[in-house]
C-alpha positions in Angstrom: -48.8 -36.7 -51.0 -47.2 -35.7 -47.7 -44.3 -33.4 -47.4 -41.8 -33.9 -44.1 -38.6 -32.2 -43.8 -36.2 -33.7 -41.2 -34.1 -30.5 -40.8 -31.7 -32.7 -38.7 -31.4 -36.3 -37.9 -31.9 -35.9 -34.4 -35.5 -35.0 -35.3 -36.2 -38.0 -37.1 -38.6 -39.8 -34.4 -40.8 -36.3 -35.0 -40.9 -37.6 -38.9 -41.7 -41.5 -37.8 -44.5 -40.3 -35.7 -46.3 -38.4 -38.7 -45.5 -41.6 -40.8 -47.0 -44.1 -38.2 -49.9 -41.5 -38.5 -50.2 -41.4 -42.3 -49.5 -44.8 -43.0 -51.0 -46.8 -39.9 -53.6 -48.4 -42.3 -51.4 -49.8 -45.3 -49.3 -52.9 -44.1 -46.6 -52.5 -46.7 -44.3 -49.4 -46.5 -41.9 -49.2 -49.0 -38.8 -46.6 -48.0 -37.0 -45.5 -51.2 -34.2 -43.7 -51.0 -30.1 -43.2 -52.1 -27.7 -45.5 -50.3 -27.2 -43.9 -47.1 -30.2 -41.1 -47.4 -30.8 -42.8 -43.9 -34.3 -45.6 -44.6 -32.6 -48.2 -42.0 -32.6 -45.4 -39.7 -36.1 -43.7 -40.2 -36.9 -47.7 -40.0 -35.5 -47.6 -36.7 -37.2 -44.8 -35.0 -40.7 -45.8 -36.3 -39.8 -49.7 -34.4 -39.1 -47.7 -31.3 -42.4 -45.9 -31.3 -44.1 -48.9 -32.3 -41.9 -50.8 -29.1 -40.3 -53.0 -30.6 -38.8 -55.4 -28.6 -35.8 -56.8 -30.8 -32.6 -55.0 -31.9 -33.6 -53.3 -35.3 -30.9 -53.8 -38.1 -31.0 -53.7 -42.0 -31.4 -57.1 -43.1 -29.1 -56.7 -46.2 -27.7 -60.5 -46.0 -30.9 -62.2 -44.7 -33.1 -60.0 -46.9 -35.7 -60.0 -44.3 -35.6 -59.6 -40.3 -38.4 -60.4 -38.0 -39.5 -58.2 -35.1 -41.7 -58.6 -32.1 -43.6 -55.5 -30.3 -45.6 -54.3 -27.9 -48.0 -52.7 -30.1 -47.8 -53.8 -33.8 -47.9 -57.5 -33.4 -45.1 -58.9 -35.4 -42.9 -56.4 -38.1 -41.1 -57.4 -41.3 -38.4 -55.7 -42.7 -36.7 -56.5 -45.9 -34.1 -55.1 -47.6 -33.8 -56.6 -51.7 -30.4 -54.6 -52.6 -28.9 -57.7 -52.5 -31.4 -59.3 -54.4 -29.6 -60.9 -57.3 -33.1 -62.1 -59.1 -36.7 -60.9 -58.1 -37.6 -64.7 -57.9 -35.3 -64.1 -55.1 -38.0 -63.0 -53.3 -40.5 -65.7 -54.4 -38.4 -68.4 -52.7 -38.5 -66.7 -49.5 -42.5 -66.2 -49.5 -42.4 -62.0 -49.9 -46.3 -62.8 -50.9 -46.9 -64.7 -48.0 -45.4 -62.0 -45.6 -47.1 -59.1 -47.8 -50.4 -60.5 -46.9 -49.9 -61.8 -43.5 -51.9 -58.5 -42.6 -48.3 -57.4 -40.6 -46.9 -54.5 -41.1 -44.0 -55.1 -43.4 -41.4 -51.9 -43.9 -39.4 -52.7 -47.7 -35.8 -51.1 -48.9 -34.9 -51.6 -52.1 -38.2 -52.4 -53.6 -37.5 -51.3 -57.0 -35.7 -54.7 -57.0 -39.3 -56.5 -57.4 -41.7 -54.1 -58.2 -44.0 -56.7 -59.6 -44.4 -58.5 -56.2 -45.7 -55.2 -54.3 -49.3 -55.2 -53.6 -52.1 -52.5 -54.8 -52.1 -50.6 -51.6 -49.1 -49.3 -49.9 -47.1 -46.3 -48.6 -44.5 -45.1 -50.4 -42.2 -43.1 -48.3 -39.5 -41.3 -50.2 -35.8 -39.6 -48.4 -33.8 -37.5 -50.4 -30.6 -36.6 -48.8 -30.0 -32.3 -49.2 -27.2 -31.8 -47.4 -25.4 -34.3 -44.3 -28.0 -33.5 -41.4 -31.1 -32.8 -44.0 -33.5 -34.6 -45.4 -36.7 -34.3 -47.6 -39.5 -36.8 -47.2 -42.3 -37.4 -48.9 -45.4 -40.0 -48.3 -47.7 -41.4 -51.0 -50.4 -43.6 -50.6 -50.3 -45.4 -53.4 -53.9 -47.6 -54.2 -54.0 -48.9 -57.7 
């Protein structure tokens, strides 16, 4: 496990580099986290540094948004809170995207933790106080 504190949120592009880093050879990244401990926008600045060419945006009502770059190929990003039933996620071919070999970033996973592969990053934000955070980076291989 990685440690990364984000003393302030304007430092958070410093924290999605080492991420990128750690994690550049697991495609699913699962971001757990409080509502509001700030995944959409650690989400965010890892798309920018991956250029990203499409306006990045929690997908909360489509579950999942599709994203074109310049040097990742083609990003998923899903967001289950909304997720009423993991089969849910079934119907809208989560497997299929989970082993398209694309990097797919996941909030609210703990919504359908039997759907999530063997291998992937589990990248953790704790909120400490307003501008703080705690992160924390697993590699998870079962």
């Amino acid at each position: 496990m990685k440690t990364i504190h984000c003393n302030h949120l304007n430092q958070i592009s410093n924290s999605a580099e080492l991420i990128i880093d750690l994690c550049r050879d697991l495609d699913v990244w699962v971001f757990k986290g409080e509502m509001g401990a700030g995944k959409t926008t650690l989400i965010k600045a890892i798309c920018n540094l991956l250029e990203v060419r499409d306006p990045v945006s929690s997908p909360t009502f489509s579950i999942v948004n599709e994203y074109a770059t310049d040097k990742a190929g083609i990003i998923y990003h899903f967001d289950f809170y909304r997720l009423e039933d993991p089969v849910e996620a079934i119907e809208i071919g989560v497997e299929e995207y989970f082993n398209s070999g694309n990097y797919c970033f996941v909030e609210w996973a703990e919504k359908i933790p039997s759907f999530l592969p063997e291998d992937f990053a589990l990248i953790e934000i704790e909120k400490r106080e307003e501008e703080i955070r705690h992160i924390s980076v697993k590699l998870i291989h079962q």
